[in-house]
VEXBAGU-413348 format. One record per residue (C-alpha): residue in one letter; x, y, z. Coordinates in steps of 0.5 Angstrom, whole numbers, plus 500, padded with zeros to 3 digits. Layout:
N
AXYZ
...
***
This chain:
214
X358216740
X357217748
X363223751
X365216756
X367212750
X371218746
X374220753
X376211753
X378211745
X383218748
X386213754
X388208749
X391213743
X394216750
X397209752
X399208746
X403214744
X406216750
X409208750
X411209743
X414217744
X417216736
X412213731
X415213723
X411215718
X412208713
X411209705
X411202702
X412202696
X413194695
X409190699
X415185700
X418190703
X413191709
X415185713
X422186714
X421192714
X416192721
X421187724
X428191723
X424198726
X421192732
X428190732
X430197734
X426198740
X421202734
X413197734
X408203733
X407204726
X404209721
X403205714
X400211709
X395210704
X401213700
X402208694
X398202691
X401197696
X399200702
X393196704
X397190702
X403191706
X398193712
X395187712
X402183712
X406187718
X398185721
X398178720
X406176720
X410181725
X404181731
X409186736
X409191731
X402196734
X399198727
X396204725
X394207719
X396214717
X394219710
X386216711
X382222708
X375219707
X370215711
X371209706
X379209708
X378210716
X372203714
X379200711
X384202716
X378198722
X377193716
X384191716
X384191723
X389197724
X390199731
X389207730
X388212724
X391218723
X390224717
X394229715
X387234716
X380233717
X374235714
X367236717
X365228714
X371224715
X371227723
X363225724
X365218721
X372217726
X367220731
X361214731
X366208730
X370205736
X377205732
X382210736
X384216730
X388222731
X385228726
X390233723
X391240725
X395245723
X390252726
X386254732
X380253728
X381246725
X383244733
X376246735
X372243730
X376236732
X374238739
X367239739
X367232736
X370229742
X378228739
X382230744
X390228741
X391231735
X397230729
X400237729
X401237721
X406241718
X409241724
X415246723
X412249717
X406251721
X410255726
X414250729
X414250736
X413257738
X406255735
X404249738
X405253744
X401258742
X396253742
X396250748
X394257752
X386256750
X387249748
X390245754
X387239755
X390238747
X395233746
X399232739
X402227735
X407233731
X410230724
X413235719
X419237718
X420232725
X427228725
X433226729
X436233730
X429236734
X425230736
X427230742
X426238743
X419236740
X418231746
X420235751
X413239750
X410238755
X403237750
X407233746
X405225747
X409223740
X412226735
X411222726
X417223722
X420218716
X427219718
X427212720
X424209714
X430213708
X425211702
X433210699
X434204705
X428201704
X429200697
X436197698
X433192703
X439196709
X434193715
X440193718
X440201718
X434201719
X434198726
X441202727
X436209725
X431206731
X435203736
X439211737
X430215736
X429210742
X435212746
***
């Protein structure tokens, strides 16, 4: 892929991060779950979604939130494979995410259209993402992996970087995360309690949005 259409494939992941400022990271154990799910995030303000390819229902529930909630902008996270960035460009996600990136799965990202954020947690993986033509990263573990202190460290001898940071991200430092000035969004599952989701509290569930969002 041209340096022109990777820069383009950045402008729309960087659109659509910096609108979204919050993305839950959603493990959909039910697939009858997914819908009012997506539509009690949406309710609450919340529409980029991060659907991972944790459980058997997941490519079910993706296809469903696609199909029947079309305000909710949806990505799809934990892709490890090449054969999982075709399936998420299949179900007609909007973006993709991964946790990590070996050397096969960021040559795949590199040649298809389809926006993807490679995970990072060192230096070296952050180059090896950027001599490929990534330019936003999901900064992951975040907090197990040096928390801010260490992302800043990264934005020295990186700072065009921009990141997605998830792990050990939630309600009580979101917003210190966000007010980095190299963080675009940061992932989390605090919107998405797995106890809440199970109850079918959507109610809560737009509650937990709607206060992110503010």
């Amino acid at each position: 892929m041209t340096s022109q259409a990777s820069a383009s494939r950045d402008d729309i992941l960087l659109a659509l991060l910096k609108a979204a400022r919050v993305v839950p990271v959603i493990t959909i154990e039910r697939t009858e779950d997914a819908v009012p799910l997506a539509r009690a995030l949406v309710a609450g303000g919340v529409r980029t979604l991060e659907i991972t390819l944790r459980t058997a229902a997941a490519v079910g529930a993706a296809e469903a939130i696609i199909a029947q909630v079309p305000e909710a902008v949806v990505g799809i996270g934990t892709v490890l494979t090449p054969l999982d960035l075709a399936r998420a460009k299949a179900l007609g996600a909007r973006f993709a995410l991964s946790p990590g990136a070996t050397p096969e799965l960021l040559n795949a990202a590199a040649e298809t259209d389809l926006p993807f954020v490679p995970g990072i947690a060192t230096a070296s993986e952050l180059m090896a993402a950027l001599v490929r033509g990534f330019g936003v990263y999901k900064f992951f573990p975040a907090q197990q992996a040096g928390g801010i202190p260490a992302l800043r460290a990264l934005g020295g001898p990186f700072p065009q970087a921009r990141f997605c940071p998830t792990g050990g991200v939630g309600e009580a430092n979101a917003a210190e995360w966000l007010a980095e000035p190299n963080v675009v969004a940061v992932g989390g599952s605090w919107l998405c309690p797995a106890a809440d989701i199970r109850a079918g509290n959507w109610d809560k569930i737009t509650t937990l949005a709607r206060r992110a969002m503010q």
